[in-house]
Backbone of each chain as ProteinMPNN parsed JSONL, in Angstrom:
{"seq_chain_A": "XXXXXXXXXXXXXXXXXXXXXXXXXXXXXXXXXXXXXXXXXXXXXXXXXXXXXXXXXXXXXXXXXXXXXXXXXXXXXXXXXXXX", "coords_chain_A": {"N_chain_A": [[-22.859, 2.84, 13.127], [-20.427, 4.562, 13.006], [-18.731, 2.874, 11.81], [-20.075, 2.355, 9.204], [-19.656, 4.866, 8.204], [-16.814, 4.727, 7.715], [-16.673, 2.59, 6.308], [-17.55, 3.65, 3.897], [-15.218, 5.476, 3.419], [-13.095, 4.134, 3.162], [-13.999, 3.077, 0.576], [-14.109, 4.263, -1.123], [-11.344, 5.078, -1.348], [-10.301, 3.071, -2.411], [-11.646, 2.769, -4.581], [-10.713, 4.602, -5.956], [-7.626, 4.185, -6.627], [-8.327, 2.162, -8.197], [-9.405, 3.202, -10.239], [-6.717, 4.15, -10.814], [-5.32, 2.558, -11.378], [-6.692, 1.707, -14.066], [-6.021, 4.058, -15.553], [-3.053, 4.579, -16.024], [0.128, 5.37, -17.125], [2.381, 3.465, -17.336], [3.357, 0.109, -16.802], [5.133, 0.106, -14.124], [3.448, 1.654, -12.891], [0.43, 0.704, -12.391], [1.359, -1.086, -10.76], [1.881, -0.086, -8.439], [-0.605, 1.027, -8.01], [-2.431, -0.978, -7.168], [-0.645, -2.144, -5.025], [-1.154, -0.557, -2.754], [-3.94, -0.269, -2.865], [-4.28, -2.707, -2.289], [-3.626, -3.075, 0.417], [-5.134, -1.241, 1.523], [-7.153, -2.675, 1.488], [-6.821, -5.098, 3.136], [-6.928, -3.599, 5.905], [-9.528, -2.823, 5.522], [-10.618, -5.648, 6.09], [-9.959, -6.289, 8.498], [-12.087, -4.737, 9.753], [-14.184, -5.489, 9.016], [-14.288, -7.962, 10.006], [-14.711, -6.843, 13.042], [-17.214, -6.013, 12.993], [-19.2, -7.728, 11.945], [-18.401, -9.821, 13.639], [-16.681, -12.19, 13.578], [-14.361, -13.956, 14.149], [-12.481, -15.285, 12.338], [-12.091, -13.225, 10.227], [-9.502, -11.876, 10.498], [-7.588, -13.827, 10.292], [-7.572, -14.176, 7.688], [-7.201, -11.949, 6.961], [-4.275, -12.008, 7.411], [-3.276, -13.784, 5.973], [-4.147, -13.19, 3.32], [-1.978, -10.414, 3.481], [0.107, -11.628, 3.687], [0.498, -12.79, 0.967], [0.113, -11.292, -0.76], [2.791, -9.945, -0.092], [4.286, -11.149, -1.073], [4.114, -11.854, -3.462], [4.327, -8.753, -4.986], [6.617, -8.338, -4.44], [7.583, -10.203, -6.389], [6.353, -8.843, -8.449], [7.787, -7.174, -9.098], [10.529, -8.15, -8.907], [10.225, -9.248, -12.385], [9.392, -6.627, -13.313], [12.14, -5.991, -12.782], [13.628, -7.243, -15.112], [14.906, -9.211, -14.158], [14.55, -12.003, -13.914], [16.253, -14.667, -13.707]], "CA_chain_A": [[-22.967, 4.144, 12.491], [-19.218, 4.876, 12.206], [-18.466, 1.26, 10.508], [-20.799, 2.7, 8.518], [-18.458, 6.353, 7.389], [-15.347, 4.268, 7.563], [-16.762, 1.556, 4.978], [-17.173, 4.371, 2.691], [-13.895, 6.284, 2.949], [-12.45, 3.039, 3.032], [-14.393, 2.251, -0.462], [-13.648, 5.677, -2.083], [-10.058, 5.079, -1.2], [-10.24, 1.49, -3.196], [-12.17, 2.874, -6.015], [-9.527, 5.79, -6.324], [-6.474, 3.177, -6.594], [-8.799, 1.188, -9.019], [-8.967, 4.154, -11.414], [-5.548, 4.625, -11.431], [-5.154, 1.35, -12.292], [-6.924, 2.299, -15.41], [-5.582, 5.66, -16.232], [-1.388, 4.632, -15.361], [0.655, 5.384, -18.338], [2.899, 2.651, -16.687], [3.06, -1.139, -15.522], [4.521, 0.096, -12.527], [2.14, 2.836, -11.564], [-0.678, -0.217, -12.372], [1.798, -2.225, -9.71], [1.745, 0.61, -6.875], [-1.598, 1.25, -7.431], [-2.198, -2.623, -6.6], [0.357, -2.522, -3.946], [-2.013, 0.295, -2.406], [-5.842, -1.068, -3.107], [-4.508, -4.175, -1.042], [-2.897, -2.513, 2.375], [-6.44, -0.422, 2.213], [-8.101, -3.691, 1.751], [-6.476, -5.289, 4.416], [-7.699, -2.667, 7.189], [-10.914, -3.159, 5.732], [-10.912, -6.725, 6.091], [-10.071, -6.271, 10.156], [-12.786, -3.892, 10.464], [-15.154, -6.446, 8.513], [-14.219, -9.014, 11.064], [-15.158, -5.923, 14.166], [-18.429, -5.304, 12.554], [-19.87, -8.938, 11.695], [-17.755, -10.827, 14.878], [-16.388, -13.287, 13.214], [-12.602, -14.072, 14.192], [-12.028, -15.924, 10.881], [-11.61, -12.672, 8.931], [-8.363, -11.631, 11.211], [-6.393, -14.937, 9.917], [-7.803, -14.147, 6.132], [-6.555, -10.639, 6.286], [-2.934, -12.061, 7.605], [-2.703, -14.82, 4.828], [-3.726, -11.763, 2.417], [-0.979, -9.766, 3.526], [1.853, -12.711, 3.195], [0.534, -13.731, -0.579], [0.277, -9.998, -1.118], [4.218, -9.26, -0.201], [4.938, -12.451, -2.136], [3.448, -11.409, -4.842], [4.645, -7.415, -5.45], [8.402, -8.149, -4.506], [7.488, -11.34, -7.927], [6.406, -8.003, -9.773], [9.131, -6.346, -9.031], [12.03, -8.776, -10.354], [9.965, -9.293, -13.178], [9.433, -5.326, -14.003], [13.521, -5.621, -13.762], [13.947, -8.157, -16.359], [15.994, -9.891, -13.691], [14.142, -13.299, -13.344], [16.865, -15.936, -14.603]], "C_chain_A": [[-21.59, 4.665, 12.069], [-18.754, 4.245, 11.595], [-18.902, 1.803, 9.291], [-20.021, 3.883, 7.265], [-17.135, 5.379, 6.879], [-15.04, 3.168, 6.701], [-16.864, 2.81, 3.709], [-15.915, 4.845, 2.12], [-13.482, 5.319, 2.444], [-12.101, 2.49, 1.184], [-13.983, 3.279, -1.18], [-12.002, 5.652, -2.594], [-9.791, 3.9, -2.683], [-10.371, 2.023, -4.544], [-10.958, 4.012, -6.787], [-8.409, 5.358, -7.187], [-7.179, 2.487, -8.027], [-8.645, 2.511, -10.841], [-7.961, 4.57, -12.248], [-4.463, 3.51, -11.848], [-5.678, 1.086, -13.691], [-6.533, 2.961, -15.891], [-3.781, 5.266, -16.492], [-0.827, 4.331, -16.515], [1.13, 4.162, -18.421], [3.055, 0.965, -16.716], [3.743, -0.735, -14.196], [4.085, 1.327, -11.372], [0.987, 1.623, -11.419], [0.373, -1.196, -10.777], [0.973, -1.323, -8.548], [0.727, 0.715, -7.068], [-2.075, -0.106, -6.759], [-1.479, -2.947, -4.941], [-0.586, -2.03, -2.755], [-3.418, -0.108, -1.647], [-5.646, -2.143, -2.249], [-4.183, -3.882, 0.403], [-4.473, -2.235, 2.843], [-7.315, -2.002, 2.526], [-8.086, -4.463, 2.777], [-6.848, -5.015, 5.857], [-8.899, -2.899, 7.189], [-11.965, -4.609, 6.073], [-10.78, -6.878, 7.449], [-11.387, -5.57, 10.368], [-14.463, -4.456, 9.929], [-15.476, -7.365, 9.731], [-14.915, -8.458, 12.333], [-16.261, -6.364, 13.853], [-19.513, -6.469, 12.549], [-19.598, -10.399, 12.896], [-17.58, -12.063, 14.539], [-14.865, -13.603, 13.359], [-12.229, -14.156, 12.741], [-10.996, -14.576, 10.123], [-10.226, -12.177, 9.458], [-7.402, -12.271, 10.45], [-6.606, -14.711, 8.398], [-7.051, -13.09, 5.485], [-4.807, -11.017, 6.239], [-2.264, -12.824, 6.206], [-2.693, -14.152, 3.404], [-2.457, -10.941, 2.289], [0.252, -10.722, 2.912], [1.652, -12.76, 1.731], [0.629, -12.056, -1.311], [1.627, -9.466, -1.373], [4.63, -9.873, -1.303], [5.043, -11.807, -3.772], [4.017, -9.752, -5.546], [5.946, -7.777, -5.509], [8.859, -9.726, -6.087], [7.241, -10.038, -8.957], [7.472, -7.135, -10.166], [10.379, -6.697, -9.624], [11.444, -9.017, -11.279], [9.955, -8.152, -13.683], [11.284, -5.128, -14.287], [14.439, -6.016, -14.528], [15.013, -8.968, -15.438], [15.803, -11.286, -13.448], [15.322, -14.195, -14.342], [16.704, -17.169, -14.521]], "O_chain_A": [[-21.466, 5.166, 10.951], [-18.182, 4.723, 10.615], [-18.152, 1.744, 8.316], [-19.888, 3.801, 6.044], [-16.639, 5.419, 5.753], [-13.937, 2.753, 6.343], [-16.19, 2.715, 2.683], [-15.52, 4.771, 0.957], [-13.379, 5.34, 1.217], [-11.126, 1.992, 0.621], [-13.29, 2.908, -2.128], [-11.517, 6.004, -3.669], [-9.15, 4.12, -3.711], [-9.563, 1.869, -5.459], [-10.559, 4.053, -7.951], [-8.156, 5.914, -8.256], [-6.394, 2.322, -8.961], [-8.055, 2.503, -11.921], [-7.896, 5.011, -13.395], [-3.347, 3.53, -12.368], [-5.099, 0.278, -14.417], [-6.512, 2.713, -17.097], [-3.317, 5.945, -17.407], [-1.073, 3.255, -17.061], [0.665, 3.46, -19.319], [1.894, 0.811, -16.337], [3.186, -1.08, -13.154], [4.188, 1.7, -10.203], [0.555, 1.517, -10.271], [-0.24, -1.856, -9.938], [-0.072, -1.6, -7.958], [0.289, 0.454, -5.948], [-1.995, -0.082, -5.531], [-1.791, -3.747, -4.059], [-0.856, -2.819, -1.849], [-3.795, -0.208, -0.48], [-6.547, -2.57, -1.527], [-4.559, -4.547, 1.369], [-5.028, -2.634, 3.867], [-7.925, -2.311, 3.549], [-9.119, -4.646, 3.421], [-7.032, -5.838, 6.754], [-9.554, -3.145, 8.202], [-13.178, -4.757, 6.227], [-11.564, -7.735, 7.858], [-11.883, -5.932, 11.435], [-15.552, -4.016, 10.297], [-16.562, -7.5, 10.295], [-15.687, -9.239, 12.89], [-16.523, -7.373, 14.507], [-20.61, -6.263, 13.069], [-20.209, -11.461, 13.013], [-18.191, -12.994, 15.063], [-14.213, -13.378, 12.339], [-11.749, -13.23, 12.086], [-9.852, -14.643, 9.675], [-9.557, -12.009, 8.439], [-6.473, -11.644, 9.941], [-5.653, -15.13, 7.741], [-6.521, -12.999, 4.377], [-4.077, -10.546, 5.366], [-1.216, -12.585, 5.606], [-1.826, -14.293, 2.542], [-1.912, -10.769, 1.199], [1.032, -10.538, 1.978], [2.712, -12.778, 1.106], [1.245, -11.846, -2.356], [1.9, -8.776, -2.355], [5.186, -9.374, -2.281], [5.801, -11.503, -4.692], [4.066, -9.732, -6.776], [6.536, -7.588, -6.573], [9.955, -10.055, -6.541], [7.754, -10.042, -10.076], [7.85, -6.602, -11.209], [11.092, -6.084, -10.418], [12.455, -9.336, -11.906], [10.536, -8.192, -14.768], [11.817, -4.561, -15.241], [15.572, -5.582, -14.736], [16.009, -9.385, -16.029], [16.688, -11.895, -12.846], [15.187, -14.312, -15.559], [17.274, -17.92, -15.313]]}, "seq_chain_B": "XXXXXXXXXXXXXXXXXXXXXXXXXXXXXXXXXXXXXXXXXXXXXXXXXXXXXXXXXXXXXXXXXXXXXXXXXXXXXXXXXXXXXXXXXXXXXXXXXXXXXXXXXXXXXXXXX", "coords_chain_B": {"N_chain_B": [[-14.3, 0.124, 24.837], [-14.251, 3.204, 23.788], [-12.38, 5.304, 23.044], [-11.032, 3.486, 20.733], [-12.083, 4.106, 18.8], [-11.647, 6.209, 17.935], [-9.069, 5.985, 17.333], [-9.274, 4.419, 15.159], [-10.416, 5.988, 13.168], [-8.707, 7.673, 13.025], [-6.304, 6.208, 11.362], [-8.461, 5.608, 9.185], [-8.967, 7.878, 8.049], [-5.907, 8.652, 6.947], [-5.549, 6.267, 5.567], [-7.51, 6.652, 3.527], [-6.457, 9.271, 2.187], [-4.052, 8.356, 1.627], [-4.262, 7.243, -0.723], [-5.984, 8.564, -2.717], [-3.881, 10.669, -2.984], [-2.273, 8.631, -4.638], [-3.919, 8.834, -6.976], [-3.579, 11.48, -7.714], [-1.253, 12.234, -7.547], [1.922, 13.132, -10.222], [3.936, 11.687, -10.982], [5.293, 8.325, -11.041], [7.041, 7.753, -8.962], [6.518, 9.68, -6.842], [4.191, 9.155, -6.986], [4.138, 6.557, -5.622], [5.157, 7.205, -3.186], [3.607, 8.828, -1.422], [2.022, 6.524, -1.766], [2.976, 4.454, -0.254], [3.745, 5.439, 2.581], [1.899, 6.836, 3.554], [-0.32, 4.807, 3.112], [0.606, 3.109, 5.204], [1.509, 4.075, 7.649], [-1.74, 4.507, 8.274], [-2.891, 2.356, 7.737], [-1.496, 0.57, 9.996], [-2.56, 2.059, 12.392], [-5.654, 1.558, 11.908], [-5.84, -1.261, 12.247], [-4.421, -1.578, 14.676], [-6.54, -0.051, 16.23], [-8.999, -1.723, 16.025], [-8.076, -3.615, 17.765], [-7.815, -2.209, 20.242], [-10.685, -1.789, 20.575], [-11.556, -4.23, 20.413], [-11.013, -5.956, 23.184], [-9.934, -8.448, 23.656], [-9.075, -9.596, 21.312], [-6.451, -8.642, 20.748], [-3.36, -9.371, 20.371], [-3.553, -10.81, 18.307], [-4.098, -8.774, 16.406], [-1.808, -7.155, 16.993], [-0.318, -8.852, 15.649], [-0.777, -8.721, 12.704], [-0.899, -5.977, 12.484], [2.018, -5.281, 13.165], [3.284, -7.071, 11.203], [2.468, -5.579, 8.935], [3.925, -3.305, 9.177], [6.455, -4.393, 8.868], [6.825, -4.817, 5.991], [5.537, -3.731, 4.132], [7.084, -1.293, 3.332], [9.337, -2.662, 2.673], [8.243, -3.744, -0.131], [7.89, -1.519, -0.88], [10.1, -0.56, -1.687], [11.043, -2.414, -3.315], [9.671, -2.36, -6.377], [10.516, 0.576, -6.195], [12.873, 0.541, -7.304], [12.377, -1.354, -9.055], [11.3, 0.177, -10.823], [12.7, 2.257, -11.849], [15.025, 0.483, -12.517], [13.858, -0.108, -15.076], [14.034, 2.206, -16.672], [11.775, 4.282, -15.988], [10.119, 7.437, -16.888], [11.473, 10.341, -14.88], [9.188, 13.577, -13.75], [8.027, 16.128, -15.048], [8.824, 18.748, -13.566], [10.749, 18.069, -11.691], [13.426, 18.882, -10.2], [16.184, 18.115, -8.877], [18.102, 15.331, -9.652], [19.205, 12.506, -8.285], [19.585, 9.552, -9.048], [21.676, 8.45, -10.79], [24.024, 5.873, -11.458], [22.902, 4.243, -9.084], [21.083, 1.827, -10.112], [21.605, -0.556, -11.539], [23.308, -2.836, -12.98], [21.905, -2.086, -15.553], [22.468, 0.536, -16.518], [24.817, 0.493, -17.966], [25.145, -0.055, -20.059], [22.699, 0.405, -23.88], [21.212, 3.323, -24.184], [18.934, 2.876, -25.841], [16.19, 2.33, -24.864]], "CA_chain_B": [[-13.61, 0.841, 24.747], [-14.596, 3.942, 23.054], [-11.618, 5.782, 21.928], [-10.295, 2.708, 19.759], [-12.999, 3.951, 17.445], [-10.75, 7.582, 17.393], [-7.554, 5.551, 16.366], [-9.663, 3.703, 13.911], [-10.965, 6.897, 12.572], [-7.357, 8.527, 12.502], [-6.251, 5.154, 10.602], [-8.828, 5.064, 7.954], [-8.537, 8.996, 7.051], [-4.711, 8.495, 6.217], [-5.276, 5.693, 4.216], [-7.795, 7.478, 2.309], [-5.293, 10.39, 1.731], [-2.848, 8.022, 0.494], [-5.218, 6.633, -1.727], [-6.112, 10.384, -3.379], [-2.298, 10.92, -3.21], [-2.184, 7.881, -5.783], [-4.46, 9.072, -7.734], [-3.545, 13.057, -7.829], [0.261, 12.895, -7.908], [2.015, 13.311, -11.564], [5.137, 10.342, -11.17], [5.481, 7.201, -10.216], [7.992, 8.054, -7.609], [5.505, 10.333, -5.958], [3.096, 8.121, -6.504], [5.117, 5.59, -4.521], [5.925, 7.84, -1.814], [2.064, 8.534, -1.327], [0.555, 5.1, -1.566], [3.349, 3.797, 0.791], [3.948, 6.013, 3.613], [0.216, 7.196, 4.559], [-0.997, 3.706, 4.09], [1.617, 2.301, 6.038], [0.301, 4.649, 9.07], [-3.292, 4.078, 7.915], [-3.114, 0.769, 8.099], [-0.999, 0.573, 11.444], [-3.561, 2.895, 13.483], [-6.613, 1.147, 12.157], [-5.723, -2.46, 12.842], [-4.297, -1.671, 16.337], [-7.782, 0.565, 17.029], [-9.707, -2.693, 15.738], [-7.402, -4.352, 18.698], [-8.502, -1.748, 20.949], [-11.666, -1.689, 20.751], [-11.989, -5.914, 21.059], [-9.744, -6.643, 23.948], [-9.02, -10.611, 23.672], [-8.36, -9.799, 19.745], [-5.644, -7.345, 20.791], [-2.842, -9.997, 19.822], [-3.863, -11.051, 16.535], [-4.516, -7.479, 15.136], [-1.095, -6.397, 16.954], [0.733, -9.221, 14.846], [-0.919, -8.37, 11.63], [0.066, -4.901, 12.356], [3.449, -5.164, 12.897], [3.685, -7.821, 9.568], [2.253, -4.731, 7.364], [4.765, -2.554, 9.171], [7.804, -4.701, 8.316], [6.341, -5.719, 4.672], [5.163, -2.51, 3.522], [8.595, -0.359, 2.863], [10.398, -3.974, 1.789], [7.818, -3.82, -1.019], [7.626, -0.33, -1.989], [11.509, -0.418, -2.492], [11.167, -3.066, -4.353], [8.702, -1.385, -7.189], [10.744, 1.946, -6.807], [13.481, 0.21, -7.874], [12.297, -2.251, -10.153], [10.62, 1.181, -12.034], [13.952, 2.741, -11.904], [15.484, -0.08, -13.475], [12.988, -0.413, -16.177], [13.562, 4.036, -16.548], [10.376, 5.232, -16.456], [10.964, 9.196, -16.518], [10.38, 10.956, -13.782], [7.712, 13.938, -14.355], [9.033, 17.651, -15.641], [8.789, 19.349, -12.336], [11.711, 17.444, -11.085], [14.767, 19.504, -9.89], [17.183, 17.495, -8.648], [17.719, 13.932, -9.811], [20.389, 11.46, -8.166], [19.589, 8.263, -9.019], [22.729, 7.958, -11.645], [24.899, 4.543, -10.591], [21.86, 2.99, -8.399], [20.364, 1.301, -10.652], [21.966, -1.732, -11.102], [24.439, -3.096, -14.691], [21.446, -2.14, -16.849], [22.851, 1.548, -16.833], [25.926, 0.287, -18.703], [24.223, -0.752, -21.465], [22.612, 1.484, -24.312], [19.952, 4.121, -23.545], [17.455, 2.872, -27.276], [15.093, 1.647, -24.804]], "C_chain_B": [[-13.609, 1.805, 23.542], [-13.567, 4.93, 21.978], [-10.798, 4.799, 20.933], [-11.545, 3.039, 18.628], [-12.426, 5.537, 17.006], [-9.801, 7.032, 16.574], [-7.84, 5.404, 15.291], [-9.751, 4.749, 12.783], [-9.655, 7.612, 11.983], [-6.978, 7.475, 10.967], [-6.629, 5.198, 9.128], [-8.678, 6.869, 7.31], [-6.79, 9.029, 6.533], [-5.091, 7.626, 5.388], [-6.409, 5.824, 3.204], [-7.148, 9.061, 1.488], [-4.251, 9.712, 1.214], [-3.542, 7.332, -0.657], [-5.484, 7.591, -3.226], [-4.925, 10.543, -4.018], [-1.831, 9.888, -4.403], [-2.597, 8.271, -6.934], [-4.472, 10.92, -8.497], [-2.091, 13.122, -8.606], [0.789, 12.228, -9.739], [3.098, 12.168, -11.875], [5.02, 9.488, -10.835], [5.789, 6.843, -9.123], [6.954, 8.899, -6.61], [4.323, 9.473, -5.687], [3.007, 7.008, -4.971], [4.902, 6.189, -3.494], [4.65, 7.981, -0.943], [1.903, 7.422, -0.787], [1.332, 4.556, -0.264], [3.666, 4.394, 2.631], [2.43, 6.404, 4.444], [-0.442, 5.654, 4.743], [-0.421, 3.117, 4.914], [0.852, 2.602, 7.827], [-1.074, 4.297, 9.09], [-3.692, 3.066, 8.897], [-3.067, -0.261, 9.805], [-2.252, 1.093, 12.659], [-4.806, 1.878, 13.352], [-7.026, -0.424, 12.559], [-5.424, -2.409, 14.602], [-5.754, -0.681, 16.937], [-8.64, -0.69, 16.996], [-9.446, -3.446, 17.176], [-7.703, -3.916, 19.754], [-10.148, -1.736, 21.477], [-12.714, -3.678, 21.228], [-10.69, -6.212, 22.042], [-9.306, -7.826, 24.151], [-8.949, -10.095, 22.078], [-7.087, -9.287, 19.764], [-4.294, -8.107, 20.533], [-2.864, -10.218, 18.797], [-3.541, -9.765, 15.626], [-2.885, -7.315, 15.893], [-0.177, -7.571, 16.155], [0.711, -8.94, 13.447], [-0.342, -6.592, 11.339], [1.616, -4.913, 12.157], [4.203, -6.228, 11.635], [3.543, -6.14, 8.375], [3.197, -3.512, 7.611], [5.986, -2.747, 8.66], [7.79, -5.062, 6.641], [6.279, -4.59, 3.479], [5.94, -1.607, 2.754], [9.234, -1.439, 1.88], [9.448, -3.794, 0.299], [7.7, -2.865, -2.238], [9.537, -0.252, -2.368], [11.904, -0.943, -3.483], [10.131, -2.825, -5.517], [9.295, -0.026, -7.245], [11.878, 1.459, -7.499], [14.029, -0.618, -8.963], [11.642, -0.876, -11.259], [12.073, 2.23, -11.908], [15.175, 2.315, -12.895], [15.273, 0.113, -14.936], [12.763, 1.274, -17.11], [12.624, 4.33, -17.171], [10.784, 6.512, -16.179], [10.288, 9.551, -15.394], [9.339, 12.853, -14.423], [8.585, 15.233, -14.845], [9.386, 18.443, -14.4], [10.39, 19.412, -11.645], [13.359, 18.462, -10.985], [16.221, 19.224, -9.767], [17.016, 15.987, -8.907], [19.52, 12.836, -9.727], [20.463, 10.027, -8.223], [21.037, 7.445, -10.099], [23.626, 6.597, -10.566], [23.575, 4.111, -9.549], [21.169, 2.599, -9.064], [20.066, 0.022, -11.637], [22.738, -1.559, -12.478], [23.609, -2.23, -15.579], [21.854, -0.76, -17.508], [24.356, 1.378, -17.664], [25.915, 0.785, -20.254], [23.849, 0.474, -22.127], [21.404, 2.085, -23.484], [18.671, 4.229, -24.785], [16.85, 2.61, -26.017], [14.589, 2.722, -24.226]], "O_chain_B": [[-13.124, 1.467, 22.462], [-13.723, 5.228, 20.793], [-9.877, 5.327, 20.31], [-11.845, 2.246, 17.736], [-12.715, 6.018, 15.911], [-9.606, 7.366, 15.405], [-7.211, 5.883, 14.348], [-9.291, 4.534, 11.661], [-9.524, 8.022, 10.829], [-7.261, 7.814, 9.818], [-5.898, 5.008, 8.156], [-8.292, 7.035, 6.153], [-6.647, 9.627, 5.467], [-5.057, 8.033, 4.227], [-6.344, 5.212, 2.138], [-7.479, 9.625, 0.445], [-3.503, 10.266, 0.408], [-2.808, 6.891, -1.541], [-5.228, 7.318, -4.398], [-4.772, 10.572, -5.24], [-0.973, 10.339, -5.162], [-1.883, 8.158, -7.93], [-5.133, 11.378, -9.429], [-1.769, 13.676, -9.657], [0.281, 11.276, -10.331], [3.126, 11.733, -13.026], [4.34, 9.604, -9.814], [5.267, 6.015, -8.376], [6.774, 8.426, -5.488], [3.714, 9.178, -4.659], [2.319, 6.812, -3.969], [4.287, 5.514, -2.668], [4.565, 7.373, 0.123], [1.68, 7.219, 0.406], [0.669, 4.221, 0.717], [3.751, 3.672, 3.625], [2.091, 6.246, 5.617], [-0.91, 5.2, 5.787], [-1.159, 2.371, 5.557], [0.2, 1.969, 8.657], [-1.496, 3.729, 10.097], [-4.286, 2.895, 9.962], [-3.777, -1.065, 10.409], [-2.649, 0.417, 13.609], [-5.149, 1.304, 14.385], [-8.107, -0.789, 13.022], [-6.022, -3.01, 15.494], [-5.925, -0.671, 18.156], [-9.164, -0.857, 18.097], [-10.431, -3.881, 17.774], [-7.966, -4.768, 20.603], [-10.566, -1.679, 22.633], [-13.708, -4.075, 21.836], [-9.595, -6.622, 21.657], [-8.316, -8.125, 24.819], [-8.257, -11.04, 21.699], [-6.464, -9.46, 18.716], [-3.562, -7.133, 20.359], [-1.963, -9.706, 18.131], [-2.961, -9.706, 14.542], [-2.243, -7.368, 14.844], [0.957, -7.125, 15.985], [1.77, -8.864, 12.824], [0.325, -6.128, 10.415], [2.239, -4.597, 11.143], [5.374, -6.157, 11.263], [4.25, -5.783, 7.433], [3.408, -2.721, 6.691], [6.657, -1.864, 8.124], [8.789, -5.574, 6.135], [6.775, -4.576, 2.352], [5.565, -1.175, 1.664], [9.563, -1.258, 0.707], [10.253, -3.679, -0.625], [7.556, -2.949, -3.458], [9.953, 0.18, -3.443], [12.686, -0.538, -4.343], [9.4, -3.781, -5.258], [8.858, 0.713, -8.126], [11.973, 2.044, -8.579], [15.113, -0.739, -9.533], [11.575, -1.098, -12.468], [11.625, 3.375, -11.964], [15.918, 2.975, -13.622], [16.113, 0.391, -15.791], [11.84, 1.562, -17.873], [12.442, 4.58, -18.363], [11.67, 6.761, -15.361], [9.154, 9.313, -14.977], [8.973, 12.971, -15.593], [9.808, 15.161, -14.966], [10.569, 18.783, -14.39], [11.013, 20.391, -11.234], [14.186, 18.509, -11.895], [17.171, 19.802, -10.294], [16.02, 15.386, -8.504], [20.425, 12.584, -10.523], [21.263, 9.362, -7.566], [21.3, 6.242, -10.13], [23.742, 6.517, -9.343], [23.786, 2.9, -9.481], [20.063, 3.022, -8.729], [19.051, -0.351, -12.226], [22.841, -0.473, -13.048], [24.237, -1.564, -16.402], [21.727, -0.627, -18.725], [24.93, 2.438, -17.916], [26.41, 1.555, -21.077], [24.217, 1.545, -21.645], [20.813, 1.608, -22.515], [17.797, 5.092, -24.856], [17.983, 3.031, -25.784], [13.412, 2.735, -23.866]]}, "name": "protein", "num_of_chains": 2, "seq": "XXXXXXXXXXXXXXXXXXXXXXXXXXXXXXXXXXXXXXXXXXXXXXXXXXXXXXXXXXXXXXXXXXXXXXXXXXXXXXXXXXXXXXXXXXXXXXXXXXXXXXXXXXXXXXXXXXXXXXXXXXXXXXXXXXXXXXXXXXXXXXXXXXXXXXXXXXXXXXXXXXXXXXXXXXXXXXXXXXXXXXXXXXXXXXXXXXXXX"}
């Protein structure tokens, strides 16, 4: 029943981020919102794992996170034209 | 263990307030400041309540925590400062603005872009 509230906020939160990944004058408001939508996703991917008892999703959310850093601090020297 | 479903609860209302805070505030930089600081806590509380509440998981979730604690800031610096580089303006509001000289050679250079 609270899995239940805390998949919504959770999803409201996501969809929020996703919007403003549409709306963002920007590329890097479209980054941070990105940067964002994945931390939340993250939490929600531990609390997936609680809910359904499956270890697995624990090690899915961690390997998320690493390809995740990887990946923003790649958008980042690319937004500052510094890749040589 | 019943109150790891309080932490959780603290947890997931920050990182739906930084979520909002993405989607409300008028700059980038605010934006930033938002998405990374509440989810940072968010995130932190509701993985270690997850940890609480399963006690043999309580390792796992506290290493993934403390990865999105050390990961989290390294990333948003890198995005405030790659949109710094790249000068996006900041919004009209803005009062004080010291970013002159941090912002690497490209401030040498002209200001067409």
């Amino acid at each position: 029943m609270m899995a239940t509230i805390y998949f919504v906020v959770m999803g409201l939160g996501v969809i929020l981020c996703l919007l403003r990944m549409l709306k963002g004058p920007t590329a890097p408001d479209r980054a941070v919102a990105l940067d964002t939508a994945v931390t939340v996703t993250v939490a929600l991917l531990v609390l997936i794992g609680l809910v359904l008892r499956r270890r697995i999703y624990l090690d899915v959310s961690l390997v998320y996170a690493v390809l995740t850093f990887i990946g923003s601090v790649a958008i980042a020297r690319y937004l500052e034209g510094g890749i040589e | 263990m019943i109150w790891g479903w309080w932490v959780t609860g603290f947890g997931v209302i920050f990182l739906f307030l930084g979520s909002l805070g993405v989607y409300r505030m008028p700059d980038v930089y605010n934006r930033l400041q938002a998405g990374t600081k509440c989810t940072t806590l968010g995130a932190f509380c509701t993985i270690i309540g997850v940890g609480i509440i399963e006690p043999s998981w309580f390792w796992t979730t506290f290493i993934i925590a403390v990865f999105v604690l050390l990961t989290n800031p390294i990333s948003s610096h890198a995005l405030g400062r790659a949109s710094c580089v790249s000068k996006v303006k900041l919004c009209k509001k803005t009062k004080v603005d010291q970013s002159k000289g941090f912002c690497g050679e490209k401030d040498k250079e002209d200001d067409n872009s």
